[in-house]
N, C-alpha and C positions, 0 to 999 in steps of 0.2 A: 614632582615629576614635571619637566620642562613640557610648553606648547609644542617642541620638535619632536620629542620623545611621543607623548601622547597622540599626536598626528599620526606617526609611523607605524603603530600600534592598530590606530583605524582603520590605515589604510590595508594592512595587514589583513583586520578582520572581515574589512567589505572585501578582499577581495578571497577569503577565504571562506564564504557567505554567499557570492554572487552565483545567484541562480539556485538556491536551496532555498526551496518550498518544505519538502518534511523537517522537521527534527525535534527530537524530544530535548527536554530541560529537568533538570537535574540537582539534586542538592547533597554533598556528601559533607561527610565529618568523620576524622577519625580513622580514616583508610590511611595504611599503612602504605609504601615506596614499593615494594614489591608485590602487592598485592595489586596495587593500582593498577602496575607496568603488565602484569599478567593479562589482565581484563582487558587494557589498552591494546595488546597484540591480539588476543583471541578475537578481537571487535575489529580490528585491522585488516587480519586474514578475511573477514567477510564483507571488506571494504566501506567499514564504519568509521568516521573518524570521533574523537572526543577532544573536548577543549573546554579545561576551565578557564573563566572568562573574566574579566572585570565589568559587573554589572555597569556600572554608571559609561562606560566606552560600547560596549556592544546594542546599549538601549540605543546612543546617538547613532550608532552604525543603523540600527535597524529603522529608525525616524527616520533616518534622510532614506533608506530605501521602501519605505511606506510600510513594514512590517510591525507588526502591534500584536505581540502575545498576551497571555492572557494577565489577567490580572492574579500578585501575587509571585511571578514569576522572577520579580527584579528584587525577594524579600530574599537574607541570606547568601551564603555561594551559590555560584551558579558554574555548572559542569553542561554543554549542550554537545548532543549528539547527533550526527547524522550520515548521511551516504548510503543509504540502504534504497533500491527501488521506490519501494514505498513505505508511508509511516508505518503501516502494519508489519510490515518487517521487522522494520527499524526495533518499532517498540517487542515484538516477538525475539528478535536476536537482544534486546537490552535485557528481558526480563528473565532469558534465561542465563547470562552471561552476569546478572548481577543478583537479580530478584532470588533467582532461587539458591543463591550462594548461601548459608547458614553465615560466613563470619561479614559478608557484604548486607545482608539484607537490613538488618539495624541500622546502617550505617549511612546507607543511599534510599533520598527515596527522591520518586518523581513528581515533579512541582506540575507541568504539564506540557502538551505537543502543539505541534503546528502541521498543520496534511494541508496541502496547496495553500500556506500563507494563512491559514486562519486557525484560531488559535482552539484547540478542545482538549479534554481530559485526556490523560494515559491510561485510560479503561475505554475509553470511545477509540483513542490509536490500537489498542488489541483488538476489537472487536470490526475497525471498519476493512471494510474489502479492499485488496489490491486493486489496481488497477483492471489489469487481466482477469479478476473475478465479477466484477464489476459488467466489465465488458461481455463475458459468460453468461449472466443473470440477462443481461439487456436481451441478446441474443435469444437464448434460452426462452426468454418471455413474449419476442416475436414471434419464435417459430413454432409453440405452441399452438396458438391461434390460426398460425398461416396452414399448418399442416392438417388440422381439422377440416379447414376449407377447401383444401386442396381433394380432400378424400371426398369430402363429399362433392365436389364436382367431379370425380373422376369414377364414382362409387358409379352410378346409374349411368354412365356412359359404357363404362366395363361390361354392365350387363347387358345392354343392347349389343354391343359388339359381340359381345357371347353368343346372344339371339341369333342373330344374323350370322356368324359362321357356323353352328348349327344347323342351320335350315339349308346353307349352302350345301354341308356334307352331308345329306341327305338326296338319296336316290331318289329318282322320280318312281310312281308305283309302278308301271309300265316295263321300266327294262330290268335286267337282269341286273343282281350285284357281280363286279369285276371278281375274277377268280385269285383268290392267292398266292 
């Protein structure tokens, strides 16, 4: 392969790459043309893309962009996927889109991910939070605390203010109650 051909190929991949922080990695064998093309649309329609890659080209792509997976990842094919909001997606739409295929599952397994650039298992991309859950949990774990305090500043003022329009609507002893 020519220094022009190889260039074109990079430049391809950086820019088919630039700005993807998730994506899972991937190692298949043995997957058949039609079986492959099925996975590759169902993965599509939920705005996944997949690209098997030439490891020794997409490592230089990912050095010059300061990307560094994990170790292990450059052993083998390498099949990378991504486009999903978040890895946890990603890796939830991969695993049921391949994982739980019976004639896929032998076939494909996952080497490991990347969530914001850094490199971790495909058992840690299942299990970690979206974004927006993430955000939920932060949230959730302010307003716990805040709304405790809240009530109790408002608990004993509540009840003064009850005091005191009680005693308001209260006749003096002297005059008569207002008739109905």
């Amino acid at each position: 392969m020519s220094k022009q051909v190889k260039q074109m190929q990079m430049d391809v991949l950086t820019k088919a790459f630039e700005g993807v922080k998730d994506m899972v990695f991937l190692t298949a064998q043995g997957v058949d043309a039609t079986t492959d093309n099925k996975v590759r649309l169902g993965l599509r329609k939920k705005n996944i893309s997949m690209m098997m890659v030439k490891n020794s080209l997409l490592r230089r792509v990912f050095n010059d962009s300061g990307i560094t997976p994990a170790d292990g990842t450059w052993a083998g094919t390498t099949v990378v996927a991504w486009g999903a909001e978040s890895v946890k997606d990603l890796s939830k739409e991969i695993e049921a889109a391949i994982f739980k295929d019976a004639k896929l599952r032998d076939k494909v397994k996952a080497k490991s991910a990347m969530a914001e650039g850094q490199p971790i298992t495909f058992e840690q991309a299942l299990k970690m939070p979206t974004r927006k859950e993430a955000i939920g949990e932060i949230v959730a774990a302010l307003i716990g605390p805040a709304s405790s305090i809240a009530a109790a500043l408002t608990g004993p003022a509540a009840q003064v203010a009850s005091q005191i329009q009680t005693i308001s609507e209260k006749t003096p002893e002297g005059e008569a109650a207002p008739a109905a």
